[in-house]
C-alpha positions in Angstrom: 70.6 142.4 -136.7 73.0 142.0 -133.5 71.5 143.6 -130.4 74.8 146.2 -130.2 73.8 147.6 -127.1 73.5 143.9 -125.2 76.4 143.0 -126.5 78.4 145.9 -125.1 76.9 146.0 -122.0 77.7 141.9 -121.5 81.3 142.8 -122.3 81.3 145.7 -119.6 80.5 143.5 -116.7 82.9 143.5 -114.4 84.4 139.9 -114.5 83.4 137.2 -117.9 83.1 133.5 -116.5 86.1 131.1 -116.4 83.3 128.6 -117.4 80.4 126.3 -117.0 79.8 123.4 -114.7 76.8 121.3 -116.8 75.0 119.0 -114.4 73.6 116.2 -117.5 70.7 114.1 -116.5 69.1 111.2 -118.5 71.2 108.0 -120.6 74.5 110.4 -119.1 74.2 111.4 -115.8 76.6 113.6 -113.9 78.1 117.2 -114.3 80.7 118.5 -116.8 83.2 121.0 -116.6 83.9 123.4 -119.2 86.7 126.4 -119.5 85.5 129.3 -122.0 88.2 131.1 -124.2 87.0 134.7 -123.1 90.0 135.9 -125.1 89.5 134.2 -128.1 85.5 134.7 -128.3 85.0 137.0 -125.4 80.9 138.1 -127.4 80.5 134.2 -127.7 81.7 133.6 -123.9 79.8 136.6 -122.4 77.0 135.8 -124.2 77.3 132.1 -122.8 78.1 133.2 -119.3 74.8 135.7 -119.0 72.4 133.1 -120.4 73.8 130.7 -118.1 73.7 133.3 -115.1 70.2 134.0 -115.9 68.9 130.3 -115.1 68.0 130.1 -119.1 69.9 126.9 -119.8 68.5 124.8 -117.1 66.2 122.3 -118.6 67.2 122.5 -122.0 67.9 119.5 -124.1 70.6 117.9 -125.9 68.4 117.7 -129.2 71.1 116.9 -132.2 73.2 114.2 -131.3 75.7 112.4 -133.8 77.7 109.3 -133.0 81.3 110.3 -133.9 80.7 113.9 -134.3 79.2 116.1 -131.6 76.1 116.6 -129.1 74.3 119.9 -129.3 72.3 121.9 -126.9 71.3 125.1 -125.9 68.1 126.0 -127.6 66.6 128.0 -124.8 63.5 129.0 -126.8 62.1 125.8 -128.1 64.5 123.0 -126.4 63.3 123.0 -123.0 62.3 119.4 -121.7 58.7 119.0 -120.9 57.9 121.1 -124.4 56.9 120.2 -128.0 60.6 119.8 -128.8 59.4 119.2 -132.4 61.1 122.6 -133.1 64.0 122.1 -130.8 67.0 123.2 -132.3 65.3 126.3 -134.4 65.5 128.9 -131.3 67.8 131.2 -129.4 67.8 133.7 -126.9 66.7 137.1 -126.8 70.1 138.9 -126.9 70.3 138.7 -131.0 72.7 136.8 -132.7 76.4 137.1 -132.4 79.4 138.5 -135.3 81.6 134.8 -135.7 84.6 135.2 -133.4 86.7 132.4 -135.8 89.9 131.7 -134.7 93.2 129.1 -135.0 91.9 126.8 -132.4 90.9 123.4 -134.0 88.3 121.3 -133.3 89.4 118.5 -131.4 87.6 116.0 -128.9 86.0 117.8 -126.4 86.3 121.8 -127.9 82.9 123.7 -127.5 81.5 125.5 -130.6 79.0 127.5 -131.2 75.8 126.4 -133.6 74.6 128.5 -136.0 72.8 128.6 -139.0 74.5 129.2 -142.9 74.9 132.8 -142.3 78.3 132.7 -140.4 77.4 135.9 -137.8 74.4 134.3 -136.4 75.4 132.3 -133.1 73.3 133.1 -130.6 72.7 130.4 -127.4 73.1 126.9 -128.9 76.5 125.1 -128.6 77.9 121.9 -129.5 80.6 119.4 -127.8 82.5 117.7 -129.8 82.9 113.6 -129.5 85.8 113.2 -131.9 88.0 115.4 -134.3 85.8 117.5 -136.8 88.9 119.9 -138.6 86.3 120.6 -141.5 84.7 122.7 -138.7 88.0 125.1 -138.6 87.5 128.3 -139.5 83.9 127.7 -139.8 82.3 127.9 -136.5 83.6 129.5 -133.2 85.6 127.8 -130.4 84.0 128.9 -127.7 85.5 126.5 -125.1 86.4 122.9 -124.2 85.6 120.1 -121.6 88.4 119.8 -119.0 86.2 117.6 -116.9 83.7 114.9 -117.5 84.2 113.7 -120.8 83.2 110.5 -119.7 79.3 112.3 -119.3 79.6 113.7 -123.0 80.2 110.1 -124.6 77.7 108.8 -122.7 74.7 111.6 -123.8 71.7 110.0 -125.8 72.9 109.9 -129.6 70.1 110.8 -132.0 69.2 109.2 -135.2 69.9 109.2 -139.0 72.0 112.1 -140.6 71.1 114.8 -138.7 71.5 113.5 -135.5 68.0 114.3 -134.3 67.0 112.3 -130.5 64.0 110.8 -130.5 62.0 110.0 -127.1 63.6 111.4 -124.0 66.6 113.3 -124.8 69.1 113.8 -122.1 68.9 117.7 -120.0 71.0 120.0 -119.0 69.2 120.2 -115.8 71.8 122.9 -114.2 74.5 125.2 -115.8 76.4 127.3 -113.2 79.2 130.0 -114.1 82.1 129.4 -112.2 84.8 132.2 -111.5 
């Protein structure tokens, strides 16, 4: 059920982020730059931009990493480093989960999505970067952003192993994410 009342109030603040600067530590060190599309996913975005604001995505892992495909993070529940991270990838946040926001925008190198799970309305904190073109992903899964700086970092994050990308041993952190106006 989405949490109506969080949601509205997100979108009332006064100004939504322009986007994320993601300091990356571990096999990829150094800090990313990421716009958000506030008008083409402006739940998505605010959602993004409060959980960021809120110091809730520091510390949090890049847990499903595919060679050729994408590197996802954001699992604020169970993906924070130092944890069992045996579940990483199966939480969110406590706002509730998001309606899908899908839009025109392709999924190209470097476009930020939004993870979810089969039911299409239920986004909720985890996000994915994308390494290469993934078009099957159109109309699927929200575009939530893209990289405009430090792509570089994103090639360079810990790929995981076998088909669903999972990292094993240290995955690498998002050890800051700051909203920038």
């Amino acid at each position: 059920m989405y949490k109506t009342a969080a949601i509205l109030t997100l979108l009332a603040s006064p100004a939504l982020a322009t986007g994320l600067e993601i300091d990356i530590a571990g096999e990829a060190n150094g800090t990313i730059t990421i716009d958000l599309f506030e008008d083409v996913a402006p739940l998505h975005t605010a959602q993004i931009t409060a959980i960021a604001e809120s110091g809730a995505y520091d510390g949090v892992v890049f847990h499903r990493v595919i060679d050729g495909f994408m590197a996802q993070t954001g699992d604020v529940q169970n993906g924070r480093l130092g944890s069992d991270l045996s579940r990483a990838g199966t939480g969110g946040s406590d706002l509730g989960n998001i309606p899908a926001e899908f839009s025109e925008l392709p999924f190209e190198r470097g476009v930020v999505g939004m993870a979810r799970s089969q039911n299409p309305n239920s986004a909720n904190s985890q996000f994915f970067i994308m390494f290469e073109p993934g078009y099957f992903l159109n109309g699927q899964y929200t575009v939530v952003g893209e990289v405009t700086d430090g792509m570089d970092i994103v090639d360079a994050i810990k790929r995981g192993t076998g088909a669903n990308g999972l990292v094993i041993g240290r995955p690498d952190v998002m050890q800051a994410v700051r909203v920038t106006e």
